[in-house]
C-alpha positions as CSV (number, residue, x, y, z in Angstrom):
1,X,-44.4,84.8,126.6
2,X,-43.9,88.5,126.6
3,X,-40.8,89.5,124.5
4,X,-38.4,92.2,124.8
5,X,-38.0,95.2,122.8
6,X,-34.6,93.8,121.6
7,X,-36.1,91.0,120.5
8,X,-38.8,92.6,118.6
9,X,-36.3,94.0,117.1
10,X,-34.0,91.2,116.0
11,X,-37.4,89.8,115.0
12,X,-38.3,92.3,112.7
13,X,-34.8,92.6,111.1
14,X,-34.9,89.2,110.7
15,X,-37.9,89.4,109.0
16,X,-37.3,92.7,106.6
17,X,-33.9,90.4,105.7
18,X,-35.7,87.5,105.1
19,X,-38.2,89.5,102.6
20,X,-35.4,91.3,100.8
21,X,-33.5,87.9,100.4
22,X,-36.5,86.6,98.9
23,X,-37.1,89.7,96.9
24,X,-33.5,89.7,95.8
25,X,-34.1,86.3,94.4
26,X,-37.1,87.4,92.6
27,X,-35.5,89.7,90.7
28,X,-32.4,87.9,90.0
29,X,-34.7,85.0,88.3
30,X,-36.4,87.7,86.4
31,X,-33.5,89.6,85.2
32,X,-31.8,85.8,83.9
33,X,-35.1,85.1,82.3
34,X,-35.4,88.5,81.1
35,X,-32.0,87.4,79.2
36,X,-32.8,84.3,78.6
37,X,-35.6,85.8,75.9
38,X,-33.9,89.0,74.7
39,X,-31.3,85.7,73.3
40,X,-33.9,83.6,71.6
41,X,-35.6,87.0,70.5
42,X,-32.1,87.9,68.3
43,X,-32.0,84.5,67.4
44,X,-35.4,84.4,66.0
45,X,-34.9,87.3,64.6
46,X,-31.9,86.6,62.7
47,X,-33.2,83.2,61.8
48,X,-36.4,85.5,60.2
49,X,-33.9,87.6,58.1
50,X,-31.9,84.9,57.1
51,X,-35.4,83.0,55.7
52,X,-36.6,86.4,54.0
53,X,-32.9,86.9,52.3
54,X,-33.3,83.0,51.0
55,X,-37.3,83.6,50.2
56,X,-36.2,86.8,48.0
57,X,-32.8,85.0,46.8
58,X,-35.5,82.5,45.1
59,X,-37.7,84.8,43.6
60,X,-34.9,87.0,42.0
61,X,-33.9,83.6,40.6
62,X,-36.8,82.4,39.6
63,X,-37.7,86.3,37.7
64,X,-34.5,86.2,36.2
65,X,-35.0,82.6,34.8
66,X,-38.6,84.2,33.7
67,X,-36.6,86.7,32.2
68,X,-34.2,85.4,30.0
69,X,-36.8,82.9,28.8
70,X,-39.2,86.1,27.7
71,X,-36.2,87.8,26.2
72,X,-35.0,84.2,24.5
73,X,-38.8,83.9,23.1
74,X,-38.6,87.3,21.5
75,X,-35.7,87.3,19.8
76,X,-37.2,83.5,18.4
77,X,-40.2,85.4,17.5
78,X,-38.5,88.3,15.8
79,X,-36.8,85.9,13.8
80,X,-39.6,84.2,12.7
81,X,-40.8,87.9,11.5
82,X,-38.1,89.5,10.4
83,X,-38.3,86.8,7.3
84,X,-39.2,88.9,3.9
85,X,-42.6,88.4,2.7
86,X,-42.4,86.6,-0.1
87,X,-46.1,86.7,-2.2
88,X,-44.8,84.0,-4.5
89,X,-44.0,82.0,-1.6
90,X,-47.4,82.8,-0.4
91,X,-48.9,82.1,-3.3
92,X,-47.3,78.7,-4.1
93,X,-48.4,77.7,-0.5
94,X,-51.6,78.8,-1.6
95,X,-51.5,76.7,-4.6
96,X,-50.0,73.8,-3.5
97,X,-51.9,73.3,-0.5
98,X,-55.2,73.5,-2.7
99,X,-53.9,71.2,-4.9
100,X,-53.6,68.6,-1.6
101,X,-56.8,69.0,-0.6
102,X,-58.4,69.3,-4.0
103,X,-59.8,72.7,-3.9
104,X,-59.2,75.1,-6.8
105,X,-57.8,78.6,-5.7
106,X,-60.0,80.8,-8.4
107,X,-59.0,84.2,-7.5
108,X,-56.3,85.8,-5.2
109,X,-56.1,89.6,-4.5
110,X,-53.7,91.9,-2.3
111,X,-54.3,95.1,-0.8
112,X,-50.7,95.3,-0.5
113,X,-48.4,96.0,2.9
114,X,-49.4,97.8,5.5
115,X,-47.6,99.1,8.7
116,X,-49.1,97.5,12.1
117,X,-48.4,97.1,15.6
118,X,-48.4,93.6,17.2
119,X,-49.0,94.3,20.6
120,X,-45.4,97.3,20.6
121,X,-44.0,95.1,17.5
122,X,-43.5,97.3,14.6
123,X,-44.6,94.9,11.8
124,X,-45.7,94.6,7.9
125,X,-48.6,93.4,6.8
126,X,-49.2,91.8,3.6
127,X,-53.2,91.4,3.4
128,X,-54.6,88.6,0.8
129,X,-57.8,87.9,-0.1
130,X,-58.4,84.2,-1.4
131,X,-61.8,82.8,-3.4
132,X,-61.3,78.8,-2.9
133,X,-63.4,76.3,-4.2
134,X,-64.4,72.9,-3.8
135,X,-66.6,70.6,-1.2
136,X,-66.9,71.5,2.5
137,X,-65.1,69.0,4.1
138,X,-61.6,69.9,2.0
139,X,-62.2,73.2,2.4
140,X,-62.4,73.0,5.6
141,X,-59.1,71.0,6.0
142,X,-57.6,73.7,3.2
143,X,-58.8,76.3,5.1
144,X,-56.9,74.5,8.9
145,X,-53.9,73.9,7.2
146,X,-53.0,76.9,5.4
147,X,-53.7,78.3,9.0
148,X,-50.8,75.9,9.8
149,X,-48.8,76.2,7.4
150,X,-47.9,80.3,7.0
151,X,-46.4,80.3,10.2
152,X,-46.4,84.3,10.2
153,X,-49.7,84.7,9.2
154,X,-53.0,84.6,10.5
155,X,-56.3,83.9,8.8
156,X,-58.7,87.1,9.7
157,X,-62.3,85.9,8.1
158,X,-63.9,82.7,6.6
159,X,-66.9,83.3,4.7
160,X,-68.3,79.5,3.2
161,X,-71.1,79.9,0.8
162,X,-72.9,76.5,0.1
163,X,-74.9,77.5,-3.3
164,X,-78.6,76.2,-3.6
165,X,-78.2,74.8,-7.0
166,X,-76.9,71.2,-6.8
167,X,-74.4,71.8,-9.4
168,X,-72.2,74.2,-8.2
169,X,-70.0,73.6,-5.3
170,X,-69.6,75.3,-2.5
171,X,-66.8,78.3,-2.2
172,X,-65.0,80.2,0.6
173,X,-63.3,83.6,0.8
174,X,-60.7,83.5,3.0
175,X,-59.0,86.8,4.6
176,X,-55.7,86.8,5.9
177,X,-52.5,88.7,7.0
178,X,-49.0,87.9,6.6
179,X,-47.2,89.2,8.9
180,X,-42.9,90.6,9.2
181,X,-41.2,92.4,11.5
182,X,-40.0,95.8,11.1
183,X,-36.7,97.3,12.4
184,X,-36.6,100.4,14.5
């Protein structure tokens, strides 16, 4: 079958009309698709700021709460320093505390106050030197609780001397630090 040049024609017209209606529909899909994930790509991203604006809500929170608890703790702890030291008090600790454990305080010396720095706290320090003595085990327990009990102090050095003759008994010289704070 031998077709005419008018229908080669119409053919081919057909044919380029098909192709662009196909084409046409192509693109259209594309361009609604195209859409379709520039949406859900501001959604996402809004979702994503929204959960970093929550994330950093909490942690502002949570360094806040820190906060406020460091500050709370330092004005507790500049409280507990700012009391006076008191050597009597010191000493009657000292005293009575050996008398509990049956030790016998046989000397007690002071260098006097001193200014320090607590790690940026201004403070005093009142150093005292102690010669205790009695058995090991009480000294010991001496020794633990006068750690204990001067709540502002800390002992520095324990020296225990056990002496070879069987009479004596043993003795320790105890270092500490008393500590206050200091204004300013």
């Amino acid at each position: 079958m031998k077709l005419s040049k008018a229908s080669w024609l119409f053919l081919i017209i057909g044919v380029f009309a098909i192709a662009i209606v196909a084409l046409g529909a192509v693109r259209s899909k594309q361009v609604v698709e195209q859409r379709e994930l520039s949406q859900e790509l501001a959604t996402a991203q809004v979702k994503l700021s929204g959960m970093q604006i929550e994330q950093l809500t909490v942690k502002k929170t949570a360094l806040e709460k820190q906060l406020n608890d460091t500050m709370a703790q330092s004005k507790t702890d500049r409280e507990l320093l700012s009391q006076p030291i008191d050597s009597l008090e010191i000493g009657n600790a000292l005293f009575r505390l050996a008398t509990a454990y049956g030790v016998q305080v046989t000397e007690v010396t002071s260098s006097g106050t001193s200014a320090v720095n607590l790690e940026g706290v201004k403070c005093s320090a009142l150093s005292i030197n102690a010669r205790v003595k009695g058995d090991v085990t009480p000294l010991v327990s001496f020794i633990s609780e006068l750690n204990s009990e001067l709540k502002t102090g800390v002992i520095k050095q324990v020296d225990i001397t056990i002496p070879a003759a069987a009479g004596d008994k043993p003795t320790a010289n105890i270092q500490l630090s008393i500590y206050t704070y200091q204004e300013g």
